[in-house]
C-alpha positions in Angstrom: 90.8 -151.1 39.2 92.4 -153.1 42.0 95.2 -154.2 38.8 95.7 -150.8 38.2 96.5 -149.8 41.8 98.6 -152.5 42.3 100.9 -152.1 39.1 101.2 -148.5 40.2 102.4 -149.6 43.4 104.8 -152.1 42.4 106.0 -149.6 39.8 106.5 -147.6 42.7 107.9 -149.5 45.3 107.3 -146.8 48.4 104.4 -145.7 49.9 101.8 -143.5 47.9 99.5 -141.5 50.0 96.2 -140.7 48.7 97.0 -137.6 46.9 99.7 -139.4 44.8 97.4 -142.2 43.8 94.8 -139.8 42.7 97.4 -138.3 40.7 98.9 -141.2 38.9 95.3 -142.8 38.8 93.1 -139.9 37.8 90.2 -141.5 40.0 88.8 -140.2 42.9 89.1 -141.4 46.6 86.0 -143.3 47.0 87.5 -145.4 44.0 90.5 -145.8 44.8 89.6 -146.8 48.6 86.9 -149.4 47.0 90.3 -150.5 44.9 92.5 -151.1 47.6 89.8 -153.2 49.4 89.9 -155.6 46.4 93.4 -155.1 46.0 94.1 -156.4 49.7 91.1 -159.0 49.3 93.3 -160.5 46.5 96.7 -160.6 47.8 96.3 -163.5 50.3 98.3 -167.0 50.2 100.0 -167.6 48.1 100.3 -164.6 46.7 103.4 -163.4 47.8 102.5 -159.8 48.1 100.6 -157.9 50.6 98.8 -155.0 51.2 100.2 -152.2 53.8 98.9 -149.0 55.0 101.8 -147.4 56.6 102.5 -143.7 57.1 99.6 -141.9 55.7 100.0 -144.1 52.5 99.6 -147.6 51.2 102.7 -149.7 49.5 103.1 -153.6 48.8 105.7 -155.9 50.3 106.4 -159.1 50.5 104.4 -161.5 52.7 106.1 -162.4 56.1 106.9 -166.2 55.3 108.8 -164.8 52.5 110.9 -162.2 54.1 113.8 -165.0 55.0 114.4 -165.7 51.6 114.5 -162.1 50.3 117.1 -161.2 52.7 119.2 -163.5 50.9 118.9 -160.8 48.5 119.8 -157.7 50.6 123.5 -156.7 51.3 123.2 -155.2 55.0 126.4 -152.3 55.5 128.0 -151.1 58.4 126.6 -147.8 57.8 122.6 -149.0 57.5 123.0 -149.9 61.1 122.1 -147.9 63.8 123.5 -148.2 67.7 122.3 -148.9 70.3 122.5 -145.2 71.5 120.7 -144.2 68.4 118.4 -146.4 68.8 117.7 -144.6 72.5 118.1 -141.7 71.4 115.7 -142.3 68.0 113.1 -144.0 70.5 113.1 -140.6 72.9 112.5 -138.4 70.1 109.6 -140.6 68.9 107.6 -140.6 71.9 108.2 -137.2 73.6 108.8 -135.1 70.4 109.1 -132.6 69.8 112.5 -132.4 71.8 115.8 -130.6 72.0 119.3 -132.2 72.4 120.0 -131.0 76.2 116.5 -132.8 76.8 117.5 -136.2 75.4 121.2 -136.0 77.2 119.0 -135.7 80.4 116.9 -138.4 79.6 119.5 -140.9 78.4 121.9 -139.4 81.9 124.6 -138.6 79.1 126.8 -136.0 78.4 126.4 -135.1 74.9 123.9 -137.1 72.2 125.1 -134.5 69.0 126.6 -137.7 67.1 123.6 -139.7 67.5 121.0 -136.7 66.5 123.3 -136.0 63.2 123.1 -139.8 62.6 119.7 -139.9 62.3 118.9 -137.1 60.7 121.1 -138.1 57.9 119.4 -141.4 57.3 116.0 -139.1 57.4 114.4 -140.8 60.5 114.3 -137.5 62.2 114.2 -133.8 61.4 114.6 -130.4 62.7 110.9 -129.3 64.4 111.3 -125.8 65.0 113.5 -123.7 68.0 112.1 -123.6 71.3 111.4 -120.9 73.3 113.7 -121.2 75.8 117.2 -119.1 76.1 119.4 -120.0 73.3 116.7 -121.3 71.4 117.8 -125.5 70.9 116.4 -126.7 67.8 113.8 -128.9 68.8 113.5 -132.4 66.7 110.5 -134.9 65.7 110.2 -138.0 63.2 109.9 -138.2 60.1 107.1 -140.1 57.3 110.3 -142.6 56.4 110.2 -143.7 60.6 106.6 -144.7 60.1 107.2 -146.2 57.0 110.3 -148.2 58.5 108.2 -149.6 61.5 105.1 -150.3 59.8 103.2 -147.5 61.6 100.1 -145.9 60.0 101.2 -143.0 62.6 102.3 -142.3 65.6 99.2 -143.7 67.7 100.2 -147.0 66.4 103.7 -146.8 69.1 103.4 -148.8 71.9 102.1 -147.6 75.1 104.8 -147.1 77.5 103.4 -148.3 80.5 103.0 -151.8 79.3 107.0 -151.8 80.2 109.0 -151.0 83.2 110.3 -147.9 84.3 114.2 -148.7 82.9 114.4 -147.7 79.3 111.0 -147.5 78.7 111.4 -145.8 75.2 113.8 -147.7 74.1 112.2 -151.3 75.3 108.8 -150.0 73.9 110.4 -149.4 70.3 112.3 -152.3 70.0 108.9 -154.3 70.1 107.9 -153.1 66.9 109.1 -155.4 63.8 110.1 -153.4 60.7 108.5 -155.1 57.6 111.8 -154.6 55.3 113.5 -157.0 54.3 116.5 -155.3 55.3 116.0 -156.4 58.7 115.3 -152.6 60.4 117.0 -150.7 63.0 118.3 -153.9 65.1 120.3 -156.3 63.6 123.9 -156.1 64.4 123.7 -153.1 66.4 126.9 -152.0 66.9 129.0 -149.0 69.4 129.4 -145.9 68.0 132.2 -143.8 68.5 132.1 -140.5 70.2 129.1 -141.6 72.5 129.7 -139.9 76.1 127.2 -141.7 78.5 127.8 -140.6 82.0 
């Protein structure tokens, strides 16, 4: 059992929640949540695979003393990279969500964060939560499964608690704590300006 769930995984390579893995499997959840057990009592050193429950789902990846070497592998692009206004703006919409676009220019004391909002949504961190009720009706905006899956969380509970920071930034400073687990390095490295950001 715990071969089976691992080749499924691997075969995979993204995170199966529990209805997918009954799918593929046939088996039901006790199983396949005995199987996983094994499965994660197996992959220890030195393996080089591990175990992770992240966003409602499970998926493997490679153990931490090996991620140095695989990004040897990865080609990182310009356009993987997010800002460091995204990155505000991403970290506002994860912890006060869901939010509308006047609401985050008030929080991050800038004029406009429309560029930053279409960024994200395009690499399907965030997405469109409903309208609030409020004249003109702003489309509010929450996180996605693929934010959770990019920052290791199981779900949003996991963030870190704000007031284990300062008052400057706190979002922000509470989000950049967390360590993606791909190899591609996350939401971080090389952060560069974006053009078109209007902070006051």
């Amino acid at each position: 059992m715990p071969g089976a769930l691992e080749a499924v995984l691997v075969a995979s390579g993204e995170v199966l929640d529990m209805a997918r893995l009954k799918e593929l499997t046939g088996l039901g959840e006790g199983t396949i949540r005995l199987g996983l057990e094994k499965l994660a009592e197996r992959l220890v050193p030195p393996r080089g695979l591990r175990l992770l429950e992240v966003g409602g789902g499970w998926r493997l990846a490679a153990a931490p003393e090996y991620q140095t070497m695989i990004s040897r592998l990865v080609t990182i692009t310009r356009s993987g990279k997010l800002t460091p206004a995204q990155i505000e703006t991403l970290a506002i919409i994860a912890y006060r969500q869901p939010v509308t676009i006047p609401e985050i220019n008030e929080l991050r004391g800038v004029t406009s964060c429309s560029t930053q909002v279409k960024s994200l949504a395009e690499r399907e961190l965030i997405t469109p939560a409903g309208r609030k009720a409020v004249v003109g009706r702003p489309m509010m905006w929450a996180t996605t499964m693929k934010f959770l899956v990019h920052f290791g969380l199981r779900s949003l509970n996991d963030l870190p608690r704000l007031g284990d920071f300062g008052e400057a930034n706190l979002e922000a400073l509470a989000l950049a704590r967390l360590e993606p687990p791909m190899p591609e390095g996350g939401l971080f490295d090389g952060v560069e300006e974006e053009p078109g950001e209007t902070d006051d």
